[in-house]
VOGU-3710 file (C-alpha; in Angstrom, 3 decimals, decimal comma):
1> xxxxxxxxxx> 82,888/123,535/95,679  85,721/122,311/93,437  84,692/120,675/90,461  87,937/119,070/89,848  90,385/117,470/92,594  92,981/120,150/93,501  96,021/120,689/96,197  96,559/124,409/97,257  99,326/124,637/99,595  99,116/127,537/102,208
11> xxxxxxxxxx> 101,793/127,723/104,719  105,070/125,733/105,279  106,828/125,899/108,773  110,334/123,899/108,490  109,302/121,022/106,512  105,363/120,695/107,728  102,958/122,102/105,730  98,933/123,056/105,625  97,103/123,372/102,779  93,616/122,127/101,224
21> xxxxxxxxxx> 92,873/119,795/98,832  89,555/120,551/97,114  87,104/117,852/95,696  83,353/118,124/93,887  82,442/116,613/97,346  84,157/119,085/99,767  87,415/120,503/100,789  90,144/119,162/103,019  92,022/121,015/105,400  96,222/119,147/105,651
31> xxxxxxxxxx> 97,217/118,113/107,631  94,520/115,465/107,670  93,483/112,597/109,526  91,367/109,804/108,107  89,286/107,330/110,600  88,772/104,385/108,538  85,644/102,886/107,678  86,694/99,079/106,677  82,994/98,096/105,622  80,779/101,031/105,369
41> xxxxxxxxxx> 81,535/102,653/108,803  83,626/104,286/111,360  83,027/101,173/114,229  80,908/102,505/117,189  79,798/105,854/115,329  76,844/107,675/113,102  78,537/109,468/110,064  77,019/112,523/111,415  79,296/112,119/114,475  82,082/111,240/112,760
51> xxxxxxxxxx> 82,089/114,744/110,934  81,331/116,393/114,483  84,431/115,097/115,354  85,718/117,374/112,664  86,612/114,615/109,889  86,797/115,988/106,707  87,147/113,008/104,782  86,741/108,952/105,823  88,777/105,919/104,227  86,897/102,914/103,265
61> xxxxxxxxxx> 88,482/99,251/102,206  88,684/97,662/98,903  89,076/93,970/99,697  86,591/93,939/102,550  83,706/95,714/100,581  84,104/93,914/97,685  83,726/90,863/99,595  80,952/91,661/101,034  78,372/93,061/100,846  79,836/93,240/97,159
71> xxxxxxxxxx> 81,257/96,549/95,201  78,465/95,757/92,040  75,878/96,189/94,978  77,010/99,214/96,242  76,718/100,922/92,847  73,604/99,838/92,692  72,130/101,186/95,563  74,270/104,577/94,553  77,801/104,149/95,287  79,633/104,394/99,202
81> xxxxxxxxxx> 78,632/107,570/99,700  74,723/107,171/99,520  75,202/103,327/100,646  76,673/104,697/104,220  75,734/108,194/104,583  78,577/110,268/104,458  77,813/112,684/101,681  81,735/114,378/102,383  85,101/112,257/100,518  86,049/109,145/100,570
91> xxxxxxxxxx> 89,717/107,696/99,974  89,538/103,851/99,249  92,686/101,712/99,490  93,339/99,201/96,627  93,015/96,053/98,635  96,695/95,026/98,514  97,495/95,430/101,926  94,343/93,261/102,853  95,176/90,615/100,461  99,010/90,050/101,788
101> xxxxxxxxxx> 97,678/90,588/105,191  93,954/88,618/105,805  93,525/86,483/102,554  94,455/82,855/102,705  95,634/80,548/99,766  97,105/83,617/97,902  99,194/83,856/94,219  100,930/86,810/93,478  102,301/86,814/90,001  102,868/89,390/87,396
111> xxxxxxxxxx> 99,144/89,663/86,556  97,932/89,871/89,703  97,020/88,398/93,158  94,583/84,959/93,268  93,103/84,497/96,998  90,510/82,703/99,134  88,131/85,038/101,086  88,997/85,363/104,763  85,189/85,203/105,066  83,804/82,039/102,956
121> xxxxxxxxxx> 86,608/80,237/101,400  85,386/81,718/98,179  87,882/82,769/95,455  89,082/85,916/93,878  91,637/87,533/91,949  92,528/91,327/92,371  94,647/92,687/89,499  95,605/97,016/88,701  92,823/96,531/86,392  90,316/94,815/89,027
131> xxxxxxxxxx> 91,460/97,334/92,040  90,696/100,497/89,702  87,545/98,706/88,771  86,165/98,351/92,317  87,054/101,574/93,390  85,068/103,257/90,200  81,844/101,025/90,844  82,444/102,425/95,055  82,606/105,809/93,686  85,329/106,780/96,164
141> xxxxxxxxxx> 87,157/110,333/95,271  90,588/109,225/95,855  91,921/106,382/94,168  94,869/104,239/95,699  97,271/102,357/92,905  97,199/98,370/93,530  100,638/97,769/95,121  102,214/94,835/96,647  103,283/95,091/100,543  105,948/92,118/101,115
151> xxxxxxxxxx> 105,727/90,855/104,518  109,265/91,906/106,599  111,572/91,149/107,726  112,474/90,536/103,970  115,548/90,700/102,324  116,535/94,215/100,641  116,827/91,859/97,148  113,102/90,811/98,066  112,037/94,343/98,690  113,474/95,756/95,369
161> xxxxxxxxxx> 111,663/92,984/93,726  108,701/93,892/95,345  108,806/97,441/94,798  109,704/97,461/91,197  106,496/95,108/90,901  104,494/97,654/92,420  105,521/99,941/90,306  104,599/98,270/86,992  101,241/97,792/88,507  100,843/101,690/89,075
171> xxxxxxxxxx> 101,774/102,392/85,727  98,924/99,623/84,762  96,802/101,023/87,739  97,005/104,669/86,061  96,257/103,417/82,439  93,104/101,644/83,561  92,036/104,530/86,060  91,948/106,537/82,556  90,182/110,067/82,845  87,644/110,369/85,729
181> xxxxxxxxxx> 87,306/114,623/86,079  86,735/115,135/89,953  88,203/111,623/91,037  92,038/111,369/91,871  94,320/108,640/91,344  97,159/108,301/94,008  100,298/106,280/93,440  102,600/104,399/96,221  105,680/104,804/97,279  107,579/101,070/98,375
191> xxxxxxxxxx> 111,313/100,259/99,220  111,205/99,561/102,872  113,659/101,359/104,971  116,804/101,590/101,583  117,327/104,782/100,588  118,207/104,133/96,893  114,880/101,942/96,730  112,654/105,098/97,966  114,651/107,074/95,521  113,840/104,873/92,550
201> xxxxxxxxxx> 110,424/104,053/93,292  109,604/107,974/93,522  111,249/108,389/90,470  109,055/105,967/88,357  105,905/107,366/90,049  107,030/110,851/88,896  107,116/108,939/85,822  103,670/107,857/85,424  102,121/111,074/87,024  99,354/111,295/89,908
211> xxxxxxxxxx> 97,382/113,511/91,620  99,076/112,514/94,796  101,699/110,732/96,129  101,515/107,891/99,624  104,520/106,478/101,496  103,931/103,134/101,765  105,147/100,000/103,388  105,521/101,841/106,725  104,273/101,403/110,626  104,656/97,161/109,425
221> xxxxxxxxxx> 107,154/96,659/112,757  109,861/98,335/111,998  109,914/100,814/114,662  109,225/104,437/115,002  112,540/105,973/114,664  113,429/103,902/111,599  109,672/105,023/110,033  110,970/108,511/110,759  114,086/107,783/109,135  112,519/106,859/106,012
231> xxxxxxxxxx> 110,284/110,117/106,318  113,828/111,678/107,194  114,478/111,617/103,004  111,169/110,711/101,617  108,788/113,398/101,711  111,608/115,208/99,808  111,625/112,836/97,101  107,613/113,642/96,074  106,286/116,939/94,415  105,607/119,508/96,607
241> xxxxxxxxxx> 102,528/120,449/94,647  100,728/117,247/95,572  99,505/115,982/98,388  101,448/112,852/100,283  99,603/110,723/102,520  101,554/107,922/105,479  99,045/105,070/104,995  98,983/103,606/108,108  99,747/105,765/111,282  99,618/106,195/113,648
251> xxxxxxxxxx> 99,855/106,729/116,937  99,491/110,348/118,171  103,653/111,337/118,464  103,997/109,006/115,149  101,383/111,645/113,296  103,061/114,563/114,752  106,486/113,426/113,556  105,253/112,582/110,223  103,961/116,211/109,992  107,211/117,881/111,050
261> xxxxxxxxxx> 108,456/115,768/108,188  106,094/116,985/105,847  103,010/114,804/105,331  99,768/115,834/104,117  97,411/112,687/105,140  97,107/109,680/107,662  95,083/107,140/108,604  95,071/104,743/111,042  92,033/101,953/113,151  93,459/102,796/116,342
271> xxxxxxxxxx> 91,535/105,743/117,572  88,212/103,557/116,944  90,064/100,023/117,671  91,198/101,507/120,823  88,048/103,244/122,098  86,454/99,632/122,049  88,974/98,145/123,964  88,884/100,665/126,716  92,389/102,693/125,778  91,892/106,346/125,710
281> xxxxxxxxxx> 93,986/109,208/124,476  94,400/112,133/126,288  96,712/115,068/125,893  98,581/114,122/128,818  98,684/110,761/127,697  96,855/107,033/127,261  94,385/106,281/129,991  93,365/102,466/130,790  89,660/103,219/131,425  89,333/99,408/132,643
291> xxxxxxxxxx> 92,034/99,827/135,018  90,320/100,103/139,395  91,600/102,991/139,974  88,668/105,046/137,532  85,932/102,925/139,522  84,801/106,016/142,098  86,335/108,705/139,785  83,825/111,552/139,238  86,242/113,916/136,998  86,444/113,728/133,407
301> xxxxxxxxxx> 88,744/112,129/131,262  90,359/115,293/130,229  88,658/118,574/131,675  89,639/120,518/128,661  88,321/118,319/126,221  84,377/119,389/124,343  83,577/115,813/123,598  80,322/114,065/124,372  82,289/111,777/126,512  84,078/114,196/128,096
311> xxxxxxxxxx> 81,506/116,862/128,807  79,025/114,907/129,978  80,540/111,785/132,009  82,695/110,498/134,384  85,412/108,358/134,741  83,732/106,416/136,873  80,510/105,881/134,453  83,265/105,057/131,615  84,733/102,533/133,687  81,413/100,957/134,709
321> xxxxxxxxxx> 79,788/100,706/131,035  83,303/99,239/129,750  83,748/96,603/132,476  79,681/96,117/132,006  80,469/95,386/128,134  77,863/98,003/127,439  77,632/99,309/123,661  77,520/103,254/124,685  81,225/102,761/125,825  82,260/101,918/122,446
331> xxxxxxxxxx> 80,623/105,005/121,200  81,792/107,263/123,480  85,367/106,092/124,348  85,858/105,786/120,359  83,833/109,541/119,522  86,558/110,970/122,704  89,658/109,382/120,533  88,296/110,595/117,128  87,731/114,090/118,978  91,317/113,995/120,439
341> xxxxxxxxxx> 93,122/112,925/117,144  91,090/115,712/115,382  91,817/118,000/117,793  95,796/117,366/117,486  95,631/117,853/113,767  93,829/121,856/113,739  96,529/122,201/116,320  98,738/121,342/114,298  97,214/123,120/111,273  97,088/126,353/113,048
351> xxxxxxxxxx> 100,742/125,896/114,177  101,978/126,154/110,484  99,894/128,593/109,478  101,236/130,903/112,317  104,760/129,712/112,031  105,202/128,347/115,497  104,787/124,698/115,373  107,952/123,881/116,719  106,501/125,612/120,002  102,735/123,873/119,884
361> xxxxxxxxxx> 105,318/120,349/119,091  107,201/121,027/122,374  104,501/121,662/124,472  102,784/118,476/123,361  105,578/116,711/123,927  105,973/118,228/127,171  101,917/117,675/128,107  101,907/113,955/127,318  104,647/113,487/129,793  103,530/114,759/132,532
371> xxxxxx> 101,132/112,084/132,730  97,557/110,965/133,652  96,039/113,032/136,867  96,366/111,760/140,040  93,951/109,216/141,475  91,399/110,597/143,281
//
């Protein structure tokens, strides 16, 4: 195992690449895909399944763990790895995002963001300084820089405003990070869907100098094909000897077009949010398991697939336990997703090495419209 955090790139078909980034707590195989652990865990799941799965690496949240049960705490007990049982990396966001998005009664000046806890009223204040020093006392391996995400629609003078914000809090962000050998310190890429503003923002990160690069303010509403418009020109503007995460995404086609145009990393609640509300994702599709027509179903959700959920039960079970409210649906509906999104990414991985992706993305286009099997 790497002692330090690394990025070896391996293949590049078109614009998507594979690689591995190497940390003192394991390796990751890009293109990745993170299931996020808000508060200590992947909703629905044992760590030990999560990695079954084939998860290399799990994100965990800033603002909600430092809320509660408290970030001093968790070093205590031994840092987020120990505190939750998942001995492999950990990427934790800044807490931004959560702030703009959650916290109530908020202040956002130069210094820093003042807010009320979503979950007791209780006040806080989350600076660069403050983010970096959370994420040390979680121990995570990656670092994310403490960034502002406006809330849009907003004006392109409000985004450049914004983004220019954000990026004198990475350069604070990186300064109070300092030198942590084996830890990595990602900056963030802002400028909504403006060219110039992407440009300029990549520039000053270039600037500063991190260990990887995200594309931020993304998958907020603005649609899919303007996302991939961004991701058009963006990717392009990064190093290529780094790795460059999409915070945020996605959906399954939103994760393969971000890999055709070039990301490394993703992450996104819906494979776990959606397995407890009943929505499945299948290579020929989504499935409703809550929908009649699964009621006297004996096949599987997707013959081909090796899951737990898969292998061993039926439609029909699925359907009962969900419309029951019983807990093992939201363990195996959400393991099935967590299979199926880690199942697209080796695909996908394998696909680049090989130098045929544009053949495995045509066929999985092709699969997922065909459609769910017929009823029985």
């Amino acid at each position: 195992m790497s002692e330090r955090f690394s990025f070896e790139l391996k293949a590049t078909d078109g614009v998507a690449r594979t690689g591995v980034i190497s940390t003192p707590r394991g390796a990751i195989c890009t293109p990745a895909f993170m299931p996020v652990g808000t508060a200590g865990t992947v909703k629905a799941m044992m760590p030990e399944s999560v990695r079954e799965t084939g998860a290399d690496i799990l994100l965990g949240n800033t603002y909600h763990l430092m809320l509660r049960p408290g970030a001093d705490r968790i070093e205590r007990l031994g840092g987020l790895h120990r505190f939750m049982n998942w001995p492999r990396p950990i990427l934790t966001d800044s807490g931004g995002f959560q702030v703009m998005s959650l916290a109530g009664l908020r202040k956002l000046t130069e210094h820093g963001v003042t807010f009320k806890s979503h979950i007791d009223g209780s006040k806080h204040e989350l600076t660069p300084e403050r983010s970096m020093e959370v994420q040390r006392l979680l121990g995570s391996d990656i670092v994310m820089c403490f960034d502002e995400c406006p809330a849009l629609p907003a004006t392109e003078a409000a985004v450049a405003e914004s983004m220019r914000l954000s990026m004198r809090w990475a350069a604070r962000s990186k300064d109070a990070f300092g030198d942590r050998p084996g830890h990595a310190l990602f900056g963030i890429m802002q400028g909504g869907v403006t060219r110039d503003l992407r440009e300029e923002s990549a520039e000053a990160l270039r600037e500063i100098g991190f260990d990887g690069y995200a594309i931020g303010g993304l998958a907020v509403g603005e649609g899919q094909a303007a996302m991939f418009g961004v991701l058009d020109y963006a990717t392009g503007f990064l190093p290529e000897d780094r790795p460059r995460y999409l915070m945020g995404v996605g959906k399954p086609d939103d994760i393969v077009g971000a890999v055709k145009r070039g990301v490394d990393m993703m992450d996104c609640v819906l494979p776990s949010r959606s397995g407890r509300t009943g929505q499945v994702f299948t290579r020929r599709g989504v499935v409703n398991i809550k929908n009649a027509r699964h009621a006297d179903d004996p096949r599987p959700l997707d013959e081909l697939c090796g899951c737990p959920a898969c292998r061993n039960y039926s439609r029909a079970y699925l359907h009962h336990v969900f419309r029951s409210h019983e807990i093992i649906s939201s363990m195996l509906l959400t393991w099935h997703n967590l299979h199926y999104f880690q199942e697209i990414m080796a695909g996908m991985r394998d696909a680049i090495a090989e130098g045929r992706f544009a053949a495995w993305e045509e066929e999985f286009h092709a699969t997922r419209a065909i459609g769910d099997i017929e009823p029985v």
